[in-house]
C-alpha positions in Angstrom: 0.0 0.0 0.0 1.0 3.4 -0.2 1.3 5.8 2.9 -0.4 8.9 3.0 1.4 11.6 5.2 0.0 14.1 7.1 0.0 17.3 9.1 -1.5 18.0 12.6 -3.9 20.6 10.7 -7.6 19.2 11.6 -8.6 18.3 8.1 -5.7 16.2 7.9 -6.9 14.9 11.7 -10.1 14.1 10.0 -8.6 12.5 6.9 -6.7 10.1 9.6 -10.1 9.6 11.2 -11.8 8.2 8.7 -9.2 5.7 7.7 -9.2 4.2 11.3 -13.0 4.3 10.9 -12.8 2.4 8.0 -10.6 0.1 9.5 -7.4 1.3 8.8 -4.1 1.6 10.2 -2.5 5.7 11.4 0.3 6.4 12.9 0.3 9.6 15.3 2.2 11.2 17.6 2.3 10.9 21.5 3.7 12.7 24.3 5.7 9.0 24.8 6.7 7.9 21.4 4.8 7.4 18.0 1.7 4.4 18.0 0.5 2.9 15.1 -3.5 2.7 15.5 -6.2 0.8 14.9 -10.3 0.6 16.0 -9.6 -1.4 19.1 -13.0 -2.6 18.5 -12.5 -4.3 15.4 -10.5 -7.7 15.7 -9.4 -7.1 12.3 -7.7 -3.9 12.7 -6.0 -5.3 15.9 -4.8 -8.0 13.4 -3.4 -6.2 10.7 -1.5 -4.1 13.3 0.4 -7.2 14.5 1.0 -7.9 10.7 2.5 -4.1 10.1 4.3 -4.6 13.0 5.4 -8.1 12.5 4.6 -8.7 16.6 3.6 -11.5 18.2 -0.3 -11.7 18.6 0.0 -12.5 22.5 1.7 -9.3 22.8 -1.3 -6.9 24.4 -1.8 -3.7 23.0 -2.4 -0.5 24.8 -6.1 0.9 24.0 -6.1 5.1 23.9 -9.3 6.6 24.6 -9.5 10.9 24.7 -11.5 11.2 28.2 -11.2 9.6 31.1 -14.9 8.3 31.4 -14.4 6.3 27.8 -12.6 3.8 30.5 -16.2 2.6 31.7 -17.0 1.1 27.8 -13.5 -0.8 28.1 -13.5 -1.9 31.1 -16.0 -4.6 32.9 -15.3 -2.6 36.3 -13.4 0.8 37.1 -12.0 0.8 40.7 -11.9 4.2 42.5 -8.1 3.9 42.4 -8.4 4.2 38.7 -10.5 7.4 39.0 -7.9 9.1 41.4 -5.3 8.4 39.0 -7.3 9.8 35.8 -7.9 12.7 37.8 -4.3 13.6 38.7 -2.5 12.3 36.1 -4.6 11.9 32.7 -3.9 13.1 30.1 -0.3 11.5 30.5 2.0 8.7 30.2 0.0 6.4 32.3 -1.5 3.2 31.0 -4.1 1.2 33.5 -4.4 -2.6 33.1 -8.1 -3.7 34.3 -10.9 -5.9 33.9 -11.6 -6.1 30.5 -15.3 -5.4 29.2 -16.3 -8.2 26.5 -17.0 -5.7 23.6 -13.1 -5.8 23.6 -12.2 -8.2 22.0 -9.3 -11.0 22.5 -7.5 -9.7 19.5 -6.8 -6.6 20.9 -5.9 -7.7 24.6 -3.5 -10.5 23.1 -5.9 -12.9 24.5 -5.8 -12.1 28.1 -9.0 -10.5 30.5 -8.0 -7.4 31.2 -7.5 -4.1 29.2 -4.5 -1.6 29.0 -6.0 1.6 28.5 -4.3 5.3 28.5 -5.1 8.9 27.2 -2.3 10.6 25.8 -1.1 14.1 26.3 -1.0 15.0 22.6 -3.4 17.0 21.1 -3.6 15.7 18.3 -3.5 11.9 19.2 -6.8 13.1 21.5 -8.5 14.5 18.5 -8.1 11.5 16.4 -9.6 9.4 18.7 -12.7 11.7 19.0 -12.9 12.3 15.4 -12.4 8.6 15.1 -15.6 8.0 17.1 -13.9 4.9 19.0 -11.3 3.4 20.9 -7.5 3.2 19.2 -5.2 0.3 19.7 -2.1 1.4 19.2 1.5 0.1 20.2 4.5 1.8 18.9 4.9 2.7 15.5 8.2 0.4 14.9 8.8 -3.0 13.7 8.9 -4.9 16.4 11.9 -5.8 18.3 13.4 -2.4 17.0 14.4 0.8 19.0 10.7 2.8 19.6 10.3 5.8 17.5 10.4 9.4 18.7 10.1 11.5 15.2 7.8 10.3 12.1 10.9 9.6 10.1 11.5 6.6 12.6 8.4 5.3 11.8 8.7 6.2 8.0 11.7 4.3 8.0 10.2 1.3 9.9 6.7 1.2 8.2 6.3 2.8 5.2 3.8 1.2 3.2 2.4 -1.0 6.0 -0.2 1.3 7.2 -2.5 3.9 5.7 -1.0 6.7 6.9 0.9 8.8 9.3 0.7 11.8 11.6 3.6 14.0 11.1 4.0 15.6 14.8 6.5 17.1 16.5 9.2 14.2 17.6 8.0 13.0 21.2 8.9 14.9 24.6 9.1 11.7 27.0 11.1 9.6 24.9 10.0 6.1 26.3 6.6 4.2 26.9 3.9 4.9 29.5 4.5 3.0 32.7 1.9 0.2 32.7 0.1 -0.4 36.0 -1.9 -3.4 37.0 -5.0 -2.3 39.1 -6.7 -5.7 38.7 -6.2 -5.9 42.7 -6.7 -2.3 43.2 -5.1 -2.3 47.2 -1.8 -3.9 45.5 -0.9 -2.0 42.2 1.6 -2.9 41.0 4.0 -1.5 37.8 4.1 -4.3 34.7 6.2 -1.5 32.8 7.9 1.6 34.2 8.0 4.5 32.5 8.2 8.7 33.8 5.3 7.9 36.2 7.3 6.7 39.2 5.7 3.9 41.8 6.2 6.2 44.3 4.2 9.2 42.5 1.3 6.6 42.1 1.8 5.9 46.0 1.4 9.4 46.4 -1.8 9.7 44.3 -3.3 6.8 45.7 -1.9 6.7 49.8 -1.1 3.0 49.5 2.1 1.3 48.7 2.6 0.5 44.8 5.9 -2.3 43.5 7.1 -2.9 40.4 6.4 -6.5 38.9 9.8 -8.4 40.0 10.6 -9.3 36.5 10.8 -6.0 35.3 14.8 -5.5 35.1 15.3 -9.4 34.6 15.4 -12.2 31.5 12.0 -13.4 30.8 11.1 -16.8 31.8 10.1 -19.0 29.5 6.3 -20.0 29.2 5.6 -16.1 30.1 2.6 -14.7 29.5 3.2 -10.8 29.2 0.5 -8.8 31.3 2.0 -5.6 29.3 3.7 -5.0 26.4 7.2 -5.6 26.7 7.3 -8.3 29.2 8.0 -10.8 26.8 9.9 -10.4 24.4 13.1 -8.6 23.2 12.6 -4.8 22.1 14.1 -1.5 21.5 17.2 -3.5 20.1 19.3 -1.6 17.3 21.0 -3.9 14.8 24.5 -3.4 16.2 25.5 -5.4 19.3 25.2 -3.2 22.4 27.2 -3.8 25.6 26.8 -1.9 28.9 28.9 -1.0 31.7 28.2 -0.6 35.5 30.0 1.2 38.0 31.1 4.4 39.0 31.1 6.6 36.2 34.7 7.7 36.0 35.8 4.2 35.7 33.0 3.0 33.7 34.1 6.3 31.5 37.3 4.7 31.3 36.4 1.5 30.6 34.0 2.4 27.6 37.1 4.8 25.8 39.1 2.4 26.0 37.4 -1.0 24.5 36.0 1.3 21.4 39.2 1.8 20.9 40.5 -1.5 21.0 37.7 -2.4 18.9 38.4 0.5 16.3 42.4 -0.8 16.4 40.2 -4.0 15.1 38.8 -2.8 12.0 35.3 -2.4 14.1 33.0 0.9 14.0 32.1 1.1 17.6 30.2 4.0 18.8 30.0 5.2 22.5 26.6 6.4 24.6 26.9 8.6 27.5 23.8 10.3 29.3 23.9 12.8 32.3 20.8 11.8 33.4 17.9 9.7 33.7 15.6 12.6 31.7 18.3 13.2 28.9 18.6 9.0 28.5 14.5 8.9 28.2 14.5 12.1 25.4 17.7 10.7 23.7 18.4 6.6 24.0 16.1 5.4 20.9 16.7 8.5 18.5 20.8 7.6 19.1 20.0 4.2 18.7 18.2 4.1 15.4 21.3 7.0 14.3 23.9 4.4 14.9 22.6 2.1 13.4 22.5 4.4 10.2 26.0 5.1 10.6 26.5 1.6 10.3 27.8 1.0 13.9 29.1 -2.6 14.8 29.0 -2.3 18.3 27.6 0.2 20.5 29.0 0.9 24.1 26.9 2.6 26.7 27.2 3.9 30.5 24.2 2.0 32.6 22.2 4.8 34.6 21.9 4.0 38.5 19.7 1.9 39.5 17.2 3.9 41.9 14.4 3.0 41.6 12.6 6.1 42.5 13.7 8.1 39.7 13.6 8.0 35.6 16.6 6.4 35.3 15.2 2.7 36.4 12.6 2.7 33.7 15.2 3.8 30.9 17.5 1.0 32.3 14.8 -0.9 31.7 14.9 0.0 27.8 19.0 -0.2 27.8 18.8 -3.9 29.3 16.6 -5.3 26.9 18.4 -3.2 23.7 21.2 -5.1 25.0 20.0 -7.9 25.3 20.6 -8.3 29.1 24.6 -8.0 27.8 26.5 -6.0 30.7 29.6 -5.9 32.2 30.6 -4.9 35.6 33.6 -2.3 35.8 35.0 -2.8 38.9 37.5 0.2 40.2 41.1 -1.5 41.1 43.3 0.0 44.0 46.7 -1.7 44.8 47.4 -0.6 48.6 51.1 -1.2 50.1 52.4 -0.6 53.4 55.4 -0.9 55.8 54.6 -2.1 59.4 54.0 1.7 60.5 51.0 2.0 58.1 49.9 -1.8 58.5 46.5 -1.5 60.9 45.5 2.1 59.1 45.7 -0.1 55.2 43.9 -3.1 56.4 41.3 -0.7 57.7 41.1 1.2 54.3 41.3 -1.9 52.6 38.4 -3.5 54.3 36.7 0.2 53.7 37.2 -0.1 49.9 35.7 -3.6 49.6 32.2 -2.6 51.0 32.6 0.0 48.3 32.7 -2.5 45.8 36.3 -2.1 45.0 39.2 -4.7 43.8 41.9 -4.3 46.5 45.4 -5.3 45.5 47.2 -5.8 48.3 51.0 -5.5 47.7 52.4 -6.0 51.0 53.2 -5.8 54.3 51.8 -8.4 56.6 53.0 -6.4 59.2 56.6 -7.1 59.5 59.5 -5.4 60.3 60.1 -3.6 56.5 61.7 -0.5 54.4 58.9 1.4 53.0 60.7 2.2 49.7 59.7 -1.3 48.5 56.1 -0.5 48.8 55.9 2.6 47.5 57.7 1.6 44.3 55.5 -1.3 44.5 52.2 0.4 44.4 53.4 3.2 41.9 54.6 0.6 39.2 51.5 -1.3 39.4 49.4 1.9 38.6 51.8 2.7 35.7 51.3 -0.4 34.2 48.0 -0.7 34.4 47.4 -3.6 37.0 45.8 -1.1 38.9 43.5 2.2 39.0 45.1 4.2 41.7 47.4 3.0 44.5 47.1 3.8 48.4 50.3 3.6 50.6 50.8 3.8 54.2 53.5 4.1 56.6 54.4 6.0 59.7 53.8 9.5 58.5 53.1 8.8 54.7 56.0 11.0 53.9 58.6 8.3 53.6 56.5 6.1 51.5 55.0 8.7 49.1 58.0 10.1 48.2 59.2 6.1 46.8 56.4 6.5 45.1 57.2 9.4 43.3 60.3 7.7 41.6 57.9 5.9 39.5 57.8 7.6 36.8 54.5 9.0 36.4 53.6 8.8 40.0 51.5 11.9 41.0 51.8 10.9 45.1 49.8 13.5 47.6 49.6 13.3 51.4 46.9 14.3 52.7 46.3 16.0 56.1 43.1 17.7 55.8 39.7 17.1 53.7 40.8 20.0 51.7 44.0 18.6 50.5 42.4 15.4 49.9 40.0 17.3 47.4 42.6 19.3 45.8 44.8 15.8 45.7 42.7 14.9 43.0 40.5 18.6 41.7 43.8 20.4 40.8 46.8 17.7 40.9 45.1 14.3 39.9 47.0 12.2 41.9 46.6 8.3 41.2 48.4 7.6 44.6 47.2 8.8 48.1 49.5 8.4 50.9 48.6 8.0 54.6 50.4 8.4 58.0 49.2 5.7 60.4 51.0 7.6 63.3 49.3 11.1 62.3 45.6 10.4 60.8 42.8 8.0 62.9 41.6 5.5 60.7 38.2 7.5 60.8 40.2 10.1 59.1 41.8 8.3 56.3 38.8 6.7 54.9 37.3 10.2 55.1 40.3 11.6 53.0 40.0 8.6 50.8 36.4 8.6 49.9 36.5 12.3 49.2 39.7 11.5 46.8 38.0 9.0 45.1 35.1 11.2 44.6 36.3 13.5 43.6 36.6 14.5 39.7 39.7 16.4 38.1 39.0 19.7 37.1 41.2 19.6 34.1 41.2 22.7 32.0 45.0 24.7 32.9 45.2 22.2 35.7 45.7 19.5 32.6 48.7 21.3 31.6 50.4 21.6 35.1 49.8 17.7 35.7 51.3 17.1 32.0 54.7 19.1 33.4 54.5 17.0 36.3 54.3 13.6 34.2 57.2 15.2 32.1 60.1 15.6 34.7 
């Protein structure tokens, strides 16, 4: 078929509404992403948009109504809870999974008994539904499997000629798919699909605890049933391979830069994805997706977002994992610590520190005895240089002796810290990648303060960059 493109003018609107009246299939803008619709009434329309879409028919589709009453000719019954949430969220990127009235028929809920239902806050998505006169089933405008899209020329790309026509809007504000909540026990709700509506802004609405589903941010199991789209099966996934890191963003930084370019030293076109925040990764992660791709990326190597799960950035993790396919690697920070028998009790106290943080300790020596601290410090400074280790940490009576072996390895930038200032400006203005500490002057309360505000601390760079590159010179 060919695709008819349109505006947001109304006559356009009303072209659109008459195909879907007719039993057609329009594509149309959301605050989310783009849907590809269909009379949610009509089995047949819920068909052929399983066909466009290539998606498997147990997949439930999401059912977009313009007013919050059109819920009662959905759905069998409508719980107060669902009310509440209309009222303070609606139109938005909600979607409510209930009781599903028979006029709906199995072909639009992918066989199960309930109903997903949402109203979107587009304009013009709202106007094609009332112009429409019914119900649209629509889930997004992609092939399935593929990254959602955000602008009409995603779903151009995806769908042209396998649907009637399409709504050329704005590209989409959210960037991902409602959250999908399950209010088929309405004093448990519980999320099937998270999205910019938080659990805990639902709790908030409501005044009763709301969870996600447990398999959210796992592999499906097999013999799943999806309650929601996207439970199932794999989505948003570009063609390239995509791989994601975890851990603290400096090292994960790190770790990314470098394997693209061992890849690139390979003959491979890898491509690297880093997000501020939760917000920018839900605006951003499937446009950059489907962009790589068209640049003809082979793999594509992204920073995971933290995983809190009161906040945006769970729900795009969501997206990343499954794009991934579940593929992530862990990036572990890697500290070699050394010591002569002055420092010994203040490194095994940092050591033990570091490991609740999650970081690989190297532990380079002493056990305590009787030793010269020169042999440490060289020690620790040689395995930072070549790379068997992150940073290094040395202790010894005052940390003066043993930071100043240190600093004969070449490239050794070795501070000692005596007050949370210097600690901070050991790393702000001289990026040192050795701290040394005095176990005879600093408490071990101390040291782990001076260390954790090392480690967190991020160079500043800029003419600081050029004063550290004289250092690494002499």
């Amino acid at each position: 078929m060919q695709t008819l493109y349109l505006t947001t003018a109304e006559e356009d609107i009303a072209k659109a509404a008459e195909i879907i009246k007719r039993g057609g299939l329009v594509a149309f803008p959301t605050e989310t992403v783009y849907g590809l619709g269909g009379n949610a009434l009509d089995p047949n329309a819920s068909k052929a948009i399983y066909a466009a879409k290539g998606r498997p028919s147990d997949n439930p589709l999401i059912v977009h109504i313009a007013k919050a009453k059109e819920m009662e000719d959905l759905a069998q019954t409508v719980p107060g809870e669902a009310w509440k949430l209309a009222a303070a969220i609606w139109p938005g990127p909600l979607t409510m999974v209930l009781p599903k009235n028979p006029a709906v028929p199995d072909e639009t809920t992918g066989g199960l008994n309930t109903v997903a239902i949402r109203c979107p806050a587009n304009d013009a998505a709202r106007r094609l539904i009332e112009l429409s006169g019914v119900p649209i089933a629509a889930p997004s405008a992609n092939l399935s499997g593929r990254p959602s899209p955000t602008q009409w020329e995603h779903v151009k790309h995806d769908l042209d000629g396998r649907m009637d026509a399409c709504i050329m809007g704005d590209p989409c504000i959210g960037g991902i798919e409602s959250t999908v909540l399950d209010l088929t026990d309405p004093a448990h709700p519980q999320v099937l699909r998270p999205g910019l509506i938080t659990p805990e802004r639902i709790a908030e609405v409501l005044g009763i605890p709301c969870t996600y589903d447990p398999a959210i941010l796992g592999k499906p199991e097999e013999g799943l049933v999806p309650k929601a789209p996207g439970m199932k099966y794999k989505h948003y996934a570009p063609k390239a391979e995509m791989i994601l890191f975890e851990g603290r963003p400096a090292d994960v930084r790190k770790a990314i830069l470098q394997q693209a370019e061992e890849l690139r030293e390979r003959g491979k076109l890898a491509e690297t994805l880093f997000y501020e925040n939760g917000e920018e990764a839900a605006r951003k992660l499937f446009a950059d997706l489907r962009r790589l791709d068209e640049e003809g990326a082979d793999v594509i190597l992204a920073q995971a977002l933290d995983g809190s799960k009161a906040s945006v950035n769970y729900s795009v993790m969501n997206r990343m994992l499954k794009a991934a396919g579940y593929h992530i690697k862990e990036v572990r920070m890697k500290i070699a610590l050394g010591c002569d028998h002055g420092g010994y009790e203040l490194k095994l106290a940092v050591m033990e520190h570091l490991k609740e943080r999650g970081i690989e300790c190297i532990d380079l020596g002493c056990n305590g005895e009787r030793v010269d601290y020169p042999v440490y410090g060289k020690a620790v400074g040689e395995a930072v240089m070549k790379g068997d280790a992150d940073l290094g940490i040395v202790c010894c009576g005052t940390g003066l002796g043993i930071s100043m072996a240190a600093n004969k390895v070449h490239g050794i930038r070795c501070a000692v810290p005596t007050t949370p200032f210097m600690a901070e400006m050991a790393k702000a203005h001289n990026n040192a990648n050795v701290l040394a500490l005095g176990g005879r002057v600093l408490t071990k309360e101390q040291a782990i303060e001076y260390v954790d505000i090392w480690l967190d601390t991020e160079f500043l760079g800029s003419y600081h960059a050029d004063r550290v590159a004289m250092l690494d010179e002499m």
